[in-house]
DOLOMI-552827 format. One record per residue (C-alpha): residue number from 1; residue in one letter; x, y, z. Coordinates in Angstrom, 1 decimal, padded with zeros to 4 digits. Example, Ala and Ser with C-alpha at 12.3 -4.5 7.8 and 13.67 -1.06 7.14 Angstrom:
@pos:1; code:A; xx:012.3; yy:-004.5; zz:007.8
@pos:2; code:S; xx:013.7; yy:-001.1; zz:007.1
END
This chain:
@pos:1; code:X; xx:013.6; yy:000.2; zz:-008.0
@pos:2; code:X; xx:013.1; yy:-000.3; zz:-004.1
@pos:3; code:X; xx:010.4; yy:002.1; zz:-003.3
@pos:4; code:X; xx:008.1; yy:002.0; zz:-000.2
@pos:5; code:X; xx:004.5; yy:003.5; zz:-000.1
@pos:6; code:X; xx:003.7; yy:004.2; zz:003.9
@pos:7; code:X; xx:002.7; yy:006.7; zz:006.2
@pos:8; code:X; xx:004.8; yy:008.0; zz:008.6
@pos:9; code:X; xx:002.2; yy:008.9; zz:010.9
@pos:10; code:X; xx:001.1; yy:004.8; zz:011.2
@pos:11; code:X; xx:003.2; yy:003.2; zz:014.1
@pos:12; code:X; xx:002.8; yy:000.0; zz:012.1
@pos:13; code:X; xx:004.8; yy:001.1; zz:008.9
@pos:14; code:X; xx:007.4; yy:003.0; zz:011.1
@pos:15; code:X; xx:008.0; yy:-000.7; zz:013.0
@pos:16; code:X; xx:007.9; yy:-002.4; zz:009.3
@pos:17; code:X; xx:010.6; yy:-000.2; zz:008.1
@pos:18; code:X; xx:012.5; yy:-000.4; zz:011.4
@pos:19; code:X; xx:012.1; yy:-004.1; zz:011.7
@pos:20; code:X; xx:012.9; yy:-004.8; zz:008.1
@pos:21; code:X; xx:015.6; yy:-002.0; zz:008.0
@pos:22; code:X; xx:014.2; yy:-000.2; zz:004.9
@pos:23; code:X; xx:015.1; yy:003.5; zz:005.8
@pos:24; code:X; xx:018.8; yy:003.7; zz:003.9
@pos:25; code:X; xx:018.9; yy:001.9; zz:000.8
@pos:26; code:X; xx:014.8; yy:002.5; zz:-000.2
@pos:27; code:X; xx:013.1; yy:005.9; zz:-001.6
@pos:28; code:X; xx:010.0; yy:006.5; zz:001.1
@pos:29; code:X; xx:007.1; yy:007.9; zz:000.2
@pos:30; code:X; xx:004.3; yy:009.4; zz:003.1
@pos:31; code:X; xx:001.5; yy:008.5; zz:000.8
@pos:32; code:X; xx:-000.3; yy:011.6; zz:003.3
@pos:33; code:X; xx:002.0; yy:014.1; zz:002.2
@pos:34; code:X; xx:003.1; yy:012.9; zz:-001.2
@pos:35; code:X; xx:-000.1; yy:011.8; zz:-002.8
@pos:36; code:X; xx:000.2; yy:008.6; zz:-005.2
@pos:37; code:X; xx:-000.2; yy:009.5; zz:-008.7
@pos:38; code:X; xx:-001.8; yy:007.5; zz:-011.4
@pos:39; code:X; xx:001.0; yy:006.3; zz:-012.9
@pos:40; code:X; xx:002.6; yy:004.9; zz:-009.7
@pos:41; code:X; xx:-001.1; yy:003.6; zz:-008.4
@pos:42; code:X; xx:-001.0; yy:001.9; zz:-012.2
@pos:43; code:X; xx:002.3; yy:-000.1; zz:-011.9
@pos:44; code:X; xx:001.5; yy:-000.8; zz:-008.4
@pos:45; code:X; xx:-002.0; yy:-002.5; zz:-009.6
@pos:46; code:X; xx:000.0; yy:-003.9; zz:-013.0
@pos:47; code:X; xx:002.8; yy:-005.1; zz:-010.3
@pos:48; code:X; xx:-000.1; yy:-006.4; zz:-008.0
@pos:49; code:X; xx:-002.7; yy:-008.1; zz:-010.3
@pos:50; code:X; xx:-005.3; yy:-005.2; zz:-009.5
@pos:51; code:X; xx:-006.6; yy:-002.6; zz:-007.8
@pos:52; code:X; xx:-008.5; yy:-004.4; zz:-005.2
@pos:53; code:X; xx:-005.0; yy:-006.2; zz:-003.8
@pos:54; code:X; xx:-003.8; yy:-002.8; zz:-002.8
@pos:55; code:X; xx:-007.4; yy:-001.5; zz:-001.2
@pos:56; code:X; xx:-007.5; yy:-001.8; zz:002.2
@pos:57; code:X; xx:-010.9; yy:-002.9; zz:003.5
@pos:58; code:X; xx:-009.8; yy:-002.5; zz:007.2
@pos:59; code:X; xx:-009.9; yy:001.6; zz:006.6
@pos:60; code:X; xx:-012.5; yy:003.7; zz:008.7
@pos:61; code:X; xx:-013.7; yy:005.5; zz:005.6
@pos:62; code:X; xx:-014.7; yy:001.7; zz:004.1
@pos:63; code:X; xx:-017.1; yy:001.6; zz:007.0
@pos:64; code:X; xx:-018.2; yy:004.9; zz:007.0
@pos:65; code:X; xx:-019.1; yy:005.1; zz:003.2
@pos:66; code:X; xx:-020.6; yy:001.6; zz:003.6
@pos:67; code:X; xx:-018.8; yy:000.1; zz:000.9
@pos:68; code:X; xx:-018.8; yy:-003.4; zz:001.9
@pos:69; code:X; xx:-022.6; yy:-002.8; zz:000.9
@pos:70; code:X; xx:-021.5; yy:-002.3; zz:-002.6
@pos:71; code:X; xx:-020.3; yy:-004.3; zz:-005.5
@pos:72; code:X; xx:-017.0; yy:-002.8; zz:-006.3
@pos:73; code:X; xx:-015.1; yy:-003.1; zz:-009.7
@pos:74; code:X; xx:-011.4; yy:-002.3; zz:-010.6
@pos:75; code:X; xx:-012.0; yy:000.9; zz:-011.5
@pos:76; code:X; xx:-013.7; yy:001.9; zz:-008.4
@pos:77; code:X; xx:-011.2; yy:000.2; zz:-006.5
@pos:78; code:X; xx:-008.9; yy:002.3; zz:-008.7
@pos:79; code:X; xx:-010.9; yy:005.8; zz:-008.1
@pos:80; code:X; xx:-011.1; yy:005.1; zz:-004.2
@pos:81; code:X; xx:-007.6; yy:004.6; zz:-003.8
@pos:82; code:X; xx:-007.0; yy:007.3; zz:-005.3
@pos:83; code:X; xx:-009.2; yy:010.1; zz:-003.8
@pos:84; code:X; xx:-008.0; yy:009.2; zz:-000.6
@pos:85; code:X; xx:-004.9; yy:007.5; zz:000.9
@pos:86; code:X; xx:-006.9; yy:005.4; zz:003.6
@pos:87; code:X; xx:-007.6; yy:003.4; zz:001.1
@pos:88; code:X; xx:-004.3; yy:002.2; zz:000.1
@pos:89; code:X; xx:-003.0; yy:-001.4; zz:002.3
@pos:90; code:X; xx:000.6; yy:000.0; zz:003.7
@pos:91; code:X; xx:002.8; yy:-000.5; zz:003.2
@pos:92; code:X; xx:003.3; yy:-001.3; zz:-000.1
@pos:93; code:X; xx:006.8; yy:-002.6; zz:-000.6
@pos:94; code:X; xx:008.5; yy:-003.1; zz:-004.0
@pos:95; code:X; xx:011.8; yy:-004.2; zz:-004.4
@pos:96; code:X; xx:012.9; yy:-004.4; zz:-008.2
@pos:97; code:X; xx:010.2; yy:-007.1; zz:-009.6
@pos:98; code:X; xx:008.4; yy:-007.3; zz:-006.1
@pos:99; code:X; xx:005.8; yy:-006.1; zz:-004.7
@pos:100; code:X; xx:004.6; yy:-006.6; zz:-001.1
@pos:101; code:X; xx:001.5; yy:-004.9; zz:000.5
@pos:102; code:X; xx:000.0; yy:-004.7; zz:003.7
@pos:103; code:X; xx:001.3; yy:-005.3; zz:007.4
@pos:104; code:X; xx:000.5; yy:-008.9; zz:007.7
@pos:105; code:X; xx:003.0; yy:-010.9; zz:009.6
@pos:106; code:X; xx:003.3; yy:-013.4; zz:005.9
@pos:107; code:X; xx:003.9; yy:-010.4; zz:004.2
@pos:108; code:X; xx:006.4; yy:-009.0; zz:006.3
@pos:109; code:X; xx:008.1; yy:-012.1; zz:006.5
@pos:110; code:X; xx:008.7; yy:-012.6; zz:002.4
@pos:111; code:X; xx:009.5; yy:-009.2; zz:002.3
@pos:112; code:X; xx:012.2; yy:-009.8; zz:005.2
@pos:113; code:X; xx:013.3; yy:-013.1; zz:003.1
@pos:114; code:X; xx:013.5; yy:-011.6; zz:-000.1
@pos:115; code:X; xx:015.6; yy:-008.6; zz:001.2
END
């Protein structure tokens, strides 16, 4: 499967997929208007090692719910992600047994080398 969780509204997954020329050969899905479901948030974290690699602790509502205050477990990390699409690190890139997640230049770059 080569599937890539984003939001089309983020200028940093548009330049991702344009940069790494995911737009033809890789379902998208604008996590905004296509909600994750459990099952895909599941095999993402099962993919991923857990919940907490695909939370993004850079996202506004983080701040603004003061969750840095908290001790979070997986299945908060789990719940959060899915309430709200903020909270998910985009993209989220799998290719076939692969997953890569988040914007970071490293992580652009081994997705770029494994393409």
């Amino acid at each position: 499967m080569k599937k890539v969780y984003y939001l089309k509204t983020c200028s940093t997954c548009v330049r991702i997929l344009k940069e790494l020329n995911l737009l033809s050969e890789f379902i998208l899905q604008d996590i905004k208007t296509e909600p994750i479901s459990t099952e895909q948030l599941e095999q993402m974290a099962q993919m991923a090692g857990s919940y907490e690699a695909l939370f993004s602790k850079r996202a506004k509502l983080y701040k603004d719910m003061d969750l840095k205050n908290r001790t979070l477990e997986e299945h908060d990390y789990k719940h959060y992600i899915l309430e709200h699409y903020t909270f998910l690190s985009r993209p989220v890139i799998i290719m076939d047994d692969a997953i890569f997640i988040g914007n970071s230049k490293k992580v652009v770059e081994a997705a770029k080398a494994s393409l």
